[in-house]
N, C-alpha and C positions, 0 to 999 in steps of 0.2 A: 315228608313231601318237600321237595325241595323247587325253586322260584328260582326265575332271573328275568330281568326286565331288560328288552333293548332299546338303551338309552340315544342309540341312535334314528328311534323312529318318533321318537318327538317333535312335534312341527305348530306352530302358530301361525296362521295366515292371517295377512292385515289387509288385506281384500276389503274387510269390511268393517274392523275395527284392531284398530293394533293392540298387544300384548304382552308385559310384560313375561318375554320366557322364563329368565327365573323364578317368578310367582307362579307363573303354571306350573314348571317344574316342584314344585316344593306342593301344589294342592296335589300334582299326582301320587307324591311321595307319599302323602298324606294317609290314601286309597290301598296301598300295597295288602299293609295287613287284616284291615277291613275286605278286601279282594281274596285272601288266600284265605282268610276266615270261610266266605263262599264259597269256595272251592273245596276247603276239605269237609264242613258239613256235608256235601254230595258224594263227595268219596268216599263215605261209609257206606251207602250204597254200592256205587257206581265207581270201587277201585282201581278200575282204569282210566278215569276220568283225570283229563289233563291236555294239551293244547296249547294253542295262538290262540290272541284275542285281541283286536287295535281297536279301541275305545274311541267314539270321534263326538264332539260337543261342541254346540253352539251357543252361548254364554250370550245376556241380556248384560245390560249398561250397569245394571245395580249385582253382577256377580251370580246372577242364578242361572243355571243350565235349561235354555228353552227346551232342547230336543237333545236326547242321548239315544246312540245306537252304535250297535258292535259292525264295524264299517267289514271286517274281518272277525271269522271264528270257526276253531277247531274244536274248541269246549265237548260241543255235541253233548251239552243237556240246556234243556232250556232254563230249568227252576233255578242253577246256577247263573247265568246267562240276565235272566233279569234279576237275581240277587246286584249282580253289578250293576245294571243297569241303575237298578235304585239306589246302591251307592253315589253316582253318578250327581245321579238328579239331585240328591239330597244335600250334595255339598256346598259348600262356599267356594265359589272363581275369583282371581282376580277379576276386574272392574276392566272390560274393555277402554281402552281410549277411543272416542270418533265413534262409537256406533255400537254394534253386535261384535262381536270375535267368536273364534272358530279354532279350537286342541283339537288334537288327540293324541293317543302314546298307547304302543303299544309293549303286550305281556307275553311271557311264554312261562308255564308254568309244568312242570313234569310229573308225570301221573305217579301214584305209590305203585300198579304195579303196568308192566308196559301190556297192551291190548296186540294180538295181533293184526298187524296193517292191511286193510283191503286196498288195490286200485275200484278207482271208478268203475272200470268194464264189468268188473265182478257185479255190479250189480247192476247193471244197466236194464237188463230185463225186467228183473224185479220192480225197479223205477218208474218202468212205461207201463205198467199194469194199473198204476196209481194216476198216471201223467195226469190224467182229465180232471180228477179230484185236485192234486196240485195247481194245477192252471185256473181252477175256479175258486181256491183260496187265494193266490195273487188277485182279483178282483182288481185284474188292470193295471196293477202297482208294474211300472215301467221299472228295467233292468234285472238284472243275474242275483237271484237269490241261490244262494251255497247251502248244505247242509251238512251232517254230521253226527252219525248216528253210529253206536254200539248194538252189536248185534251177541244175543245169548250162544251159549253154545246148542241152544235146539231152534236157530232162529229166528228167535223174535226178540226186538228190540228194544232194549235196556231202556235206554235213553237217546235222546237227539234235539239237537239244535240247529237253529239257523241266522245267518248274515244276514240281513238285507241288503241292497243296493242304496238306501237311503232312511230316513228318519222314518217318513212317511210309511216306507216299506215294515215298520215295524209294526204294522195293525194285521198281515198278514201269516204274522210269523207263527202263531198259535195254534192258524190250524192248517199249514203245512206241517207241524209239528206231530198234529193230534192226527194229520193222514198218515205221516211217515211210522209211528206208533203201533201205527196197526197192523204194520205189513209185515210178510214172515221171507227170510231170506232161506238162502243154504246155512246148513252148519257150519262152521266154523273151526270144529274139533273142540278141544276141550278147555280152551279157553275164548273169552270172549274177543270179537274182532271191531276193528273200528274203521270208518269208512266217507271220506268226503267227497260230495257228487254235485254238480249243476243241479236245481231245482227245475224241471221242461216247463 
């Protein structure tokens, strides 16, 4: 399995407490192999498992991560998805100055074997079958949740995950997760397909 991190989407905003970027840099660094560890424990499963993922964190005065959520993710398994997450949480940050501080950086990690790719439209139908179920696991969580699911070759759904639009949006995500799990698409043919959609 092979990794690459783009080192260009790291960002520290001091909106609310400033920070030192090379300390953050260096706590992500930290994360990498702890992350791909995550990632290929689900690969044994889930061999096409692989994607984007921009990690976004909001860091307390004394270095601890209040709130961690995948701002961004193509993952499309949840078990992995909050493996990182509790990477996340578990770390040491630098120490904001002034206040709170605000990371993220994001990952791209390439799957062992490649899935074949769905568009959205491919499953659109399928999606609105579930929509109502969907809309009632958002319980109001305002903005675009994303999702990301592997679909079997007879179907049904490997695995899936999901983005939320914010921190808070991550109380939802379990059981958009546990709708989308259940639902049966087309085939795929004879290997597995993989598919990222708007949540309605």
């Amino acid at each position: 399995m092979t990794e690459a991190i783009d080192r260009g989407a790291t960002s520290v905003e001091s909106e609310i407490g400033g920070m030192n970027e090379d300390d953050v840099d260096q706590a992500f660094a930290t994360l990498k192999d702890p992350i791909l560890a995550c990632v290929e424990h689900r690969a044994a499963r889930v061999k096409e498992l692989g994607g984007h993922f921009q990690l976004a964190l909001r860091i307390d005065r004394e270095g601890h991560a209040v709130s961690a959520y995948l701002r961004e993710s193509t993952i499309g398994d949840r078990e992995t998805e909050r493996c990182i997450l509790d990477l996340a949480r578990d770390a040491t940050w630098p120490k904001p100055l002034g206040g709170e501080g605000l990371a993220d950086r994001s990952f791209d990690v390439d799957p062992p074997a490649e899935p074949i790719m769905w568009d959205e439209k491919k499953v659109k139908r399928a999606v609105s079958t579930v929509a109502a179920g969907l809309r009632r696991c958002r319980r109001g969580a305002d903005g675009d949740f994303t999702a990301t699911a592997y679909v079997r070759p007879n179907g049904r759904v490997l695995a899936a995950g999901v983005a939320p639009p914010s921190a808070a949006g991550d109380e939802a995500v379990d059981c958009i997760v546990d709708t989308i799990s259940k639902m049966r698409f087309a085939s795929p043919g004879r290997r597995a397909a993989k598919v990222t959609f708007a949540v309605p």
